[in-house]
Structures are given as structure tokens and as C-alpha cells.
N, C-alpha and C positions, 0 to 999 in steps of 0.2 A: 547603550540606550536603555534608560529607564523599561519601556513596553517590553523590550524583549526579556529581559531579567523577570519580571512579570509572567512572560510564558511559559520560562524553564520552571519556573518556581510552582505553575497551574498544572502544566505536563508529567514534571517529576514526582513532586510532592501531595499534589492536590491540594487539599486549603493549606495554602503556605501562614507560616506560622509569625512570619516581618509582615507581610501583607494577605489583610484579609479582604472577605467581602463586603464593603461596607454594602450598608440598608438602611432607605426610608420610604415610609408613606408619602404618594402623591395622590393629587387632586386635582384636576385642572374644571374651571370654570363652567357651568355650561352657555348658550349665548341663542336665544329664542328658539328653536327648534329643537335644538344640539341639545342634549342633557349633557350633565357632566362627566367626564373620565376620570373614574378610580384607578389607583395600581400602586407602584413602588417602581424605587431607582433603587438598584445594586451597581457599586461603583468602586475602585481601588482605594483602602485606608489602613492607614497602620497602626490600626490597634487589633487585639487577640478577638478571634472570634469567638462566637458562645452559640450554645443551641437556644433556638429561638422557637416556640411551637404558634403557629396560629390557624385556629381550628385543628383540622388532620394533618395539616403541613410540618415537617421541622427542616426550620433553615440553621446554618450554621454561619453568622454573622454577626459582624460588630455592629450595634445599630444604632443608627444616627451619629456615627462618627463621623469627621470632618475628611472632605473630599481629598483624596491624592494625587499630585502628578495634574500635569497643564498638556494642551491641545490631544486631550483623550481623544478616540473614536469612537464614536454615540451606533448599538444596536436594540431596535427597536424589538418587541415581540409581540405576535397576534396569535392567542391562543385559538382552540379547534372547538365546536359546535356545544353551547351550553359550558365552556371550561371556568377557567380562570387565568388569572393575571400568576399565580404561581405554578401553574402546572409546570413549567419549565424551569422551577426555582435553581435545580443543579445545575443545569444550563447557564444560566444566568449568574450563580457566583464563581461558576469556572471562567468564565470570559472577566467578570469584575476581578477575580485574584490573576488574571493575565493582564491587566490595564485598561479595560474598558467601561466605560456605563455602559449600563444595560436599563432600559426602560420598558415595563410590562402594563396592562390595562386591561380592565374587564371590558369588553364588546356590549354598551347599554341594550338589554334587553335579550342579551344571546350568551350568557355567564349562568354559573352555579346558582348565584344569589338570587339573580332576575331574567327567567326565561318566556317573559311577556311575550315577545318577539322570536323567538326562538324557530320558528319555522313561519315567520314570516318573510317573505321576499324582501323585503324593505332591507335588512340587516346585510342583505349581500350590495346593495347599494351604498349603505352607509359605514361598513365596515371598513373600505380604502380611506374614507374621509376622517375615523378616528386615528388612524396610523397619521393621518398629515398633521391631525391637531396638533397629537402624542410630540411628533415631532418642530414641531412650532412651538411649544410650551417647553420640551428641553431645551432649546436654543434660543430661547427667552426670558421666559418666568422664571423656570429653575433657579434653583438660588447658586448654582452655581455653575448655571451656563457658560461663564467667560472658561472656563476648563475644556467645553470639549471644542473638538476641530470641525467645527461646518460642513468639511470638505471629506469628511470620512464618518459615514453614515452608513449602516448597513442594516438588513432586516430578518426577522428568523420569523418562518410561520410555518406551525402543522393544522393538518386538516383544512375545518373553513381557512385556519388563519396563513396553510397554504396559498388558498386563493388568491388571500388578500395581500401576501406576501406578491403573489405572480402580479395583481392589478398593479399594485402599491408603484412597481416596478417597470408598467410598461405593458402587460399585458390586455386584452380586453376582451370580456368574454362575450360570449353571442347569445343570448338568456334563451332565446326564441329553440333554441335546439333542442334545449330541456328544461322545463320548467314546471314540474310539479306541484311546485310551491303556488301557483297560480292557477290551478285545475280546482275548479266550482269557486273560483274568487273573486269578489266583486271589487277592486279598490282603485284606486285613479292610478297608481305606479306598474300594477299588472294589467290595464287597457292600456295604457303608454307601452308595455313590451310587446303588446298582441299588436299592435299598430305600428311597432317598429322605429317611435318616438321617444326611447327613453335617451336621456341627456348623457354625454359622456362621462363616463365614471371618474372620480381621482387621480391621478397619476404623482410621483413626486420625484422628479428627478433629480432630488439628494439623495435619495437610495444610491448607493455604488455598488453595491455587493448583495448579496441573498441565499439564505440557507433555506430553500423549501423541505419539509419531511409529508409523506402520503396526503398531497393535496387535494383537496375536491376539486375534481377540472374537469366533468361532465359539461360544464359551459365552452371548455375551450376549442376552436378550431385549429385548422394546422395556420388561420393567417392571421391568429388573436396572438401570436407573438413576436410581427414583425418590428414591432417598437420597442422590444426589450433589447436595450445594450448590454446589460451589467453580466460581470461572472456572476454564475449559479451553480450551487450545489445540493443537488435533489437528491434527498434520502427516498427508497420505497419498503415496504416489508413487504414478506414471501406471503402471507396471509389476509393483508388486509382488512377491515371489518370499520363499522363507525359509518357504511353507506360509499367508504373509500376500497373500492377493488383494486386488486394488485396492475389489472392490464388496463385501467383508466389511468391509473402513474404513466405505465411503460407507453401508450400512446400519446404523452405528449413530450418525449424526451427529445424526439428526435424534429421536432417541430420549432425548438429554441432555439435560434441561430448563436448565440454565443457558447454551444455546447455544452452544458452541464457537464461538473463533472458527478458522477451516477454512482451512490453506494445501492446497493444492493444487500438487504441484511437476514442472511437465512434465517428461517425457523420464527419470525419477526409476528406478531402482528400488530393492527393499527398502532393501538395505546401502548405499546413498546416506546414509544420515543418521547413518549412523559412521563416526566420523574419518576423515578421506583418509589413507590409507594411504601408510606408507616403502616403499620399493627393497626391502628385506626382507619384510616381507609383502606387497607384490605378488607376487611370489613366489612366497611359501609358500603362498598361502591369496587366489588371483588370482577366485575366487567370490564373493569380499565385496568385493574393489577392484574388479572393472573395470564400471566404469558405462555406457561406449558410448559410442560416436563423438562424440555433440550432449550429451554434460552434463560438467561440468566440476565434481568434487567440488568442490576448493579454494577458487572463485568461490564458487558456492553454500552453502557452510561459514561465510563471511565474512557472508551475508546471514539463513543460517538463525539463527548465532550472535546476532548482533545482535537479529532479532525474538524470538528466546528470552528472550534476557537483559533488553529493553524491557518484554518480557511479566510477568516476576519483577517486573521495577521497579515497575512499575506497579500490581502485584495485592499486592506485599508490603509492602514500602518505602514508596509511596506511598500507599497503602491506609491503611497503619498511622499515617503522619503526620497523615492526616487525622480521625484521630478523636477 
């Protein structure tokens, strides 16, 4: 099987040198309310990679080479509070040089570029509804949609994009429990929570599968995840930070009927589970790089990578052979 030659080649090798990660810019539309989504697709192609820098980022991919391989399994990503559509960029080409697209997007109004919205409630609403576009426009517009498999859809989110990973999939949080974001706010969407009137969130039941890492789940109760079917695999760190505590993780593991299965990653914290950082954003932005004396991103990336992308193998790819 084509995919699985793809995995040994991501596991063994890392960026395998017959297939790489391909990479392009996306853009999907916006449509009256909706502003548009930015990001990029990393997908399997077989030309040689090359170091790629944009802004503080370096990727290591073929870019804008022609897609590989037919009924792919499409994983989405929702980046964490103010990120971007790259912070998972390693993530992202170890799953593309295992056989997958990977589609990433900045969160209008809660990204690096534009944090308008950034602590406004509104974004926790409309965050689930960017992932369904995200996913509507690969399995449409994409120019080359007819490649991936409909039926093997999976989602990766840290932090906010935790969350959005848990709603995405079936969960639903109870705002009313905690809501901060709405303390001295005047707006039609935070009366609608204080009244108990807000509309049901997103859902998208092509989600199969979901990699959560230190989600925000101050919203969640033990019965806001009676709707979740899919495997899950929730990452936590031993330290936490970014507003994400270590025991708001571990409080809702046991509340996911499909059982997660549970890394636990010492010496960890939050921003451990986004890409190790260039010379340049160490730098700039030395709050999200520097992990501490005893954790070694780099190491730990090679290992997180790997169980990720096993994990897609397994719940999507393999799932779907089987049936």
C-alpha cells in the first residue's frame, strides 16, 4: 500500500528524500458575514524538498508541486489563541511525507497577523464554523479535491484550537460556567449566553478521528461530551501555561466516552507542542520557545510526530481498509 510506504519512509527517515512535503497557499472565499480563511495545504509529492522561510518559519518542502497518490486522508488544523496556520508546520509535513493532506488556517480575527477579536467571545463561536468551511473547500474547491477520501477526515488542535478540535467533533461546551470573556460586556452574543439562548455550535460529523494537545476546556462539563463518537488522542503537559492548567486537561479525560488515548509528556509545557522554534523567533517571541533546562523540543517533536501521525494511520487509513 502506497500510505503505508509513506509512514515508514516519515517514521524512519523523516523528510524522505522520494517523497516530500508538498506545499501551497490557500484562500477560501469569504461569503457576508464570514471573512475569508487563509492557510496552506501540505500534501504527498515527489519532488526534493528545499528549505522554505516565511517570516520566522522554515519549512522544508517542495512547493507547489503537483499532488500524489489518490483517495488521501484529509487532516485539518486549528491553531491555539492569537497563533497561526504554521505553528504546527512539523506536524504538518510529517503527516504530508506519511500520505496525507494536511490543511491549516488562520482563525479570522484570533491569529498573529489579526488579533481584533482575539478575546472576544465571538471567536469561540465561530471557530468550529471555520474548521467546517476549511473542510468544505478541501473537498470541493481544492484543485485537487478528487485525491482525497471524504470518508477519512481527521482533526489536530492545540489550545483554543483544542477546543475547537473537541466541538468540531461532537462536543459542546456550557459557556455559562465560565465566561470571562463576557464580564462588563455589552454585545447581543454575551446576552444570548446570560439567557441561555445561544444557538448550537458547529458540529461536523466527517471528523473520524482527533488529535487534541492542552486544550482550553474550562467550558466543558462531564455531559458536553456525550455526542463525541471518534478515537481521540489527548496530549497534556506537566506544566501547562497560555491560561491552559495541567488539571483542567486531566479533568476532562475521564468524561470522553470513547476513551482517549492519554500522553502525558514530563517536564512539558504549554508551547512545547508547537513547532521548535528558528534563531528568529526565539527571539522575537522567547515565551512560546523556551521550554527549560530538562525538555528538549526537537527530540520530543520526532516522537510526538511519529505517535500522531500512527494515530491518523491507524483511525483513518486503516480503519477505512478494513471495511
Amino acid at each position: 500500500m502506497v500510505r503505508s510506504s509513506f509512514l515508514f519512509a516519515a517514521l524512519s527517515l523523516g523528510t524522505s528524500l522520494a517523497h516530500a512535503a508538498g506545499f501551497q497557499f490557500i484562500e477560501i472565499p469569504g461569503n457576508g458575514s464570514l471573512q475569508p480563511l487563509k492557510g496552506a495545504v501540505w500534501y504527498p509529492c515527489n519532488q526534493l524538498p528545499r528549505k522554505e522561510r516565511l517570516g520566522p518559519s522554515v519549512l522544508f518542502v517542495a512547493k507547489d508541486c503537483p499532488v500524489t497518490g489518490d483517495k488521501l486522508s484529509l487532516v485539518v488544523i486549528s491553531h491555539g489563541r492569537g497563533g497561526s496556520f504554521l505553528d504546527h508546520s512539523d506536524t504538518a509535513e510529517a503527516l504530508a511525507n506519511a500520505g496525507f493532506v494536511v490543511a491549516a488556517i488562520n482563525h479570522p480575527g484570533d491569529n498573529a497577523m489579526d488579533k481584533t477579536r482575539t478575546d472576544d467571545f465571538s471567536v469561540f463561536v465561530e471557530r468550529p464554523v471555520d474548521i467546517k468551511r476549511l473542510i468544505d473547500f478541501m473537498l470541493g474547491s481544492w484543485t485537487a479535491a478528487a485525491r482525497i477520501d471524504a470518508s477519512e477526515i481527521g482533526i489536530f488542535g492545540f489550545s483554543r484550537g483544542g477546543y475547537t478540535g473537541l466541538v468540531a467533533a461532537g462536543a459542546n461546551p456550557y459557556f455559562v460556567k465560565s465566561l470571562p470573556l463576557c464580564d462588563g460586556v455589552d454585545t447581543p452574543l454575551c446576552d444570548q449566553v446570560r439567557k441561555g439562548e445561544l444557538p448550537e455550535l458547529d458540529h461536523d460529523p466527517r471528523i473520524k478521528a482527533a488529535v487534541i494537545a492542552d486544550p482550553v476546556s474550562v467550558f466543558f462539563t462531564k455531559d458536553s461530551f456525550s455526542n463525541v463518537k471518534i478515537p481521540m488522542q489527548l496530549w497534556r503537559s506537566e506544566f501547562g501555561g497560555g491560561g491552559v492548567t495541567p488539571e483542567s486537561v486531566s479533568n476532562i479525560i475521564g468524561d470522553i466516552p470513547t476513551i482517549p488515548d492519554v500522553h502525558f509528556v514530563p517536564n512539558s509545557q504549554h508551547f512545547s507542542f508547537m513547532a521548535p522554534c528558528s534563531a528568529e523567533l526565539m527571539q522575537s517571541a522567547p515565551e512560546i520557545c523556551n521550554d527549560g533546562p530538562d525538555f528538549d523540543r526537537t527530540s520530543f517533536h520526532q516522537k510526538f510526530n511519529a505517535e500522531v501521525t500512527t494515530f491518523f494511520h491507524k483511525h483513518l487509513t486503516d480503519s477505512s481498509n478494513a471495511k
